[in-house]
N, C-alpha and C positions, 0 to 999 in steps of 0.2 A: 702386666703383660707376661704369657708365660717364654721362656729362654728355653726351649728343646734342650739346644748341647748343654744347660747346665740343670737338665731336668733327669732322677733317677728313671731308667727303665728295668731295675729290679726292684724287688720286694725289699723292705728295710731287714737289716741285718738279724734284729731280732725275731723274726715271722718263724714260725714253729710249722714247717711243709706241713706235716701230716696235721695237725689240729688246724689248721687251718682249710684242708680239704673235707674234713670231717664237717666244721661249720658250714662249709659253702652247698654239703650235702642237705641241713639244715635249710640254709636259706633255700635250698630249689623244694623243698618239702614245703615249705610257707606258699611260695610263689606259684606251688599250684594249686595250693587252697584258697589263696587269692584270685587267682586266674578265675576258677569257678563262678567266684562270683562277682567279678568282672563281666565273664560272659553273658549270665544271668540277667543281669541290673541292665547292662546297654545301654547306658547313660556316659561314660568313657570311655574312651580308646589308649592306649600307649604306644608313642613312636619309638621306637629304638634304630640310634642311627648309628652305624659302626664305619668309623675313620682309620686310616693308618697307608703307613707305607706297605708293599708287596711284601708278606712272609709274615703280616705284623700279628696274624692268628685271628682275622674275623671270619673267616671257614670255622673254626675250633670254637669261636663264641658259638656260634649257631648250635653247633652237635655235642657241647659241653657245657653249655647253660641254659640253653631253651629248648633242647629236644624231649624233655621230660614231660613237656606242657599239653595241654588236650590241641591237637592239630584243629580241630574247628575253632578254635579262639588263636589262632596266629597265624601272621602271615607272612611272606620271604619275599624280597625283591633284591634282585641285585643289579644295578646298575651299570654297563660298560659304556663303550661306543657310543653314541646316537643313533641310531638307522635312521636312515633317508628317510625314512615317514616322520621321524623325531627333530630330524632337522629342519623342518618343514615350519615346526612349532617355534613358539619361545622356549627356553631352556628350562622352565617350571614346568612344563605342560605333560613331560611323560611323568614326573616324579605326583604330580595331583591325583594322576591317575590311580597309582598305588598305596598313597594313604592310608591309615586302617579307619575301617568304620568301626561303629560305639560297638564297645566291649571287643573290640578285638588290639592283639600284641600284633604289632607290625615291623617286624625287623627290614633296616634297610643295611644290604651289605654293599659299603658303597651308597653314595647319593648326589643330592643338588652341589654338595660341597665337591664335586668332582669335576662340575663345569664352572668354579673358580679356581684350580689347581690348575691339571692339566694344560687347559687354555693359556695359562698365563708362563707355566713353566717353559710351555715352548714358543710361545709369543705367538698365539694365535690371533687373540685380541688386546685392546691396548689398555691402560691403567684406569683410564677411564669407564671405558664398560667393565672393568670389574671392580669399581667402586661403585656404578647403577646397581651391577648384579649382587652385590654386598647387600644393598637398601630393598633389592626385591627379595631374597630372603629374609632376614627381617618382616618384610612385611608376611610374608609367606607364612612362617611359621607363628608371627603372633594372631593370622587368621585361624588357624590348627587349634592352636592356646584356646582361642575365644567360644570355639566349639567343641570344647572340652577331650582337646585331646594332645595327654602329657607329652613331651619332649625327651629323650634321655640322649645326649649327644656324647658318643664315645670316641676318643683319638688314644689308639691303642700304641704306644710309645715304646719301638725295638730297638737297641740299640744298632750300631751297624756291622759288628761281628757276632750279632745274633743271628740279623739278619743274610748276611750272606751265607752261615751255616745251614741254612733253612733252606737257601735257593740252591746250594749245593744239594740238601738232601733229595732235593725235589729230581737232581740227574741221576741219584745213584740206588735212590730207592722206587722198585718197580711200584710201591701201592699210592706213591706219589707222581710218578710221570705223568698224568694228566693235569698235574697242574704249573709241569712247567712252564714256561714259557720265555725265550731267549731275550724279549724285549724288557724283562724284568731286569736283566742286567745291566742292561741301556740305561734305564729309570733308576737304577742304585747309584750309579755314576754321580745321580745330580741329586743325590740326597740333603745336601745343603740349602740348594734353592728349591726344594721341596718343603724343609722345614722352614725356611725364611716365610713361605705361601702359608703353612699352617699358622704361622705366630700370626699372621695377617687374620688371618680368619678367626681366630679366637679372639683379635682386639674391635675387632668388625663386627661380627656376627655371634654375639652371646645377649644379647638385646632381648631377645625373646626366652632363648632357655642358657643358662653357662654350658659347659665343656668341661668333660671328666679326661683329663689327662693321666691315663691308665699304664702305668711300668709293664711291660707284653715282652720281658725275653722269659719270665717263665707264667706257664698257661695253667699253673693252679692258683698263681698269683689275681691275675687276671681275671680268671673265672669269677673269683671270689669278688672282686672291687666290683665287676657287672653286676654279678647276681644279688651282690648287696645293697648296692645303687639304683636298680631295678623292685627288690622289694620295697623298699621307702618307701619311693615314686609310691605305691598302689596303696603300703598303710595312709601313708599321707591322705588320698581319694576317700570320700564320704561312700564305701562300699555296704552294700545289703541287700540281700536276697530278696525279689520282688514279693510283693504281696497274692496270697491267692484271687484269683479275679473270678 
């Protein structure tokens, strides 16, 4: 089980910044020569699901590891709220919605793993429905699995004077005010029984795919463990370009 406070959220001592940004330039070169034929074949899909506390940098995954990629083979969902039409449903029902179909990257920023967090941090619902909603994930994603489409679950790991540098920047830098938001620092308060939720969720719910627990106080660091975690996933996949018909 993993321990957050005794987990690094930087890069190991030895990591060389620049060669290490130069490969990860490498890895986004591969990953859209993959992608290609990904799109092509249509027999796979990739989920990528981006976890983390407010500031943790899954805005920065999106526009610093997948932006490169041919926009007709990816897709973006981001997860908030529920709207009253969502609430209406079960708590899978908007996220099935967004799924990627075969040959398509479907990044989720934010997800299902948002209505075992929140809910519970503020005691919405009780221990009990969030050990059902544990077993309906599970099931959820080994239905995805069996339709041939990969999983890559990311929980982006800031420490907490990373993070609150980051919410500060957000006040004082004008190309970030839109993404303040005051309630963010409400949610930092209880960072502890936030991380207490995640270690629940990685001992829960890694059944169908594990949990890449990502160091995210610096964002070449980061970039790189995605973008390299990401291309596997696809060498791994029995890719090749269809036949002529």
């Amino acid at each position: 089980m993993h321990k957050l406070k005794n987990t690094d959220t930087k890069p190991p001592q030895e990591t060389d910044k620049e060669a290490c940004k130069l490969k990860t330039g490498e890895l986004q070169e591969q990953l859209r020569e993959k992608q290609k034929i990904l799109y092509a074949q249509g027999e796979y899909s990739i989920l990528v699901i981006l976890q983390g506390l407010d500031a943790s940098g899954k805005d920065g995954v999106l526009n610093d590891v997948f932006s490169g990629l041919n926009l007709l083979g990816v897709q973006v969902a981001a997860f908030k709220a529920p709207t009253e039409e969502e609430s209406r449903h079960d708590f899978l029902w908007r996220i099935h919605q967004k799924v990627p179909g075969k040959g398509i990257i479907g990044i989720f920023n934010r997800s299902h793993y948002e209505d075992v967090l929140v809910p519970r941090v503020e005691k919405w619902i009780d221990d009990k429905t969030i050990k059902k909603r544990f077993k309906h994930i599970n099931d959820f994603e080994s239905l995805l699995i069996e339709n041939n489409t990969v999983i890559l679950k990311f929980y982006l790991h800031v420490s907490a004077e990373e993070q609150k540098e980051r919410l500060t920047e957000r006040m004082e830098n004008r190309t970030k005010f839109w993404k303040h938001n005051d309630n963010d620092w409400q949610v930092a308060t209880k960072r502890d029984i936030y991380l207490d939720a995640y270690e629940d969720i990685f001992e829960h719910c890694s059944k169908a795919a594990d949990w890449h627990i990502v160091p995210a106080d610096k964002n070449w660091y980061k970039n790189h463990i995605i973008a390299k975690a990401t291309l596997k996933a696809l060498e791994q996949l029995p890719l090749k370009y269809p036949d002529l018909k």
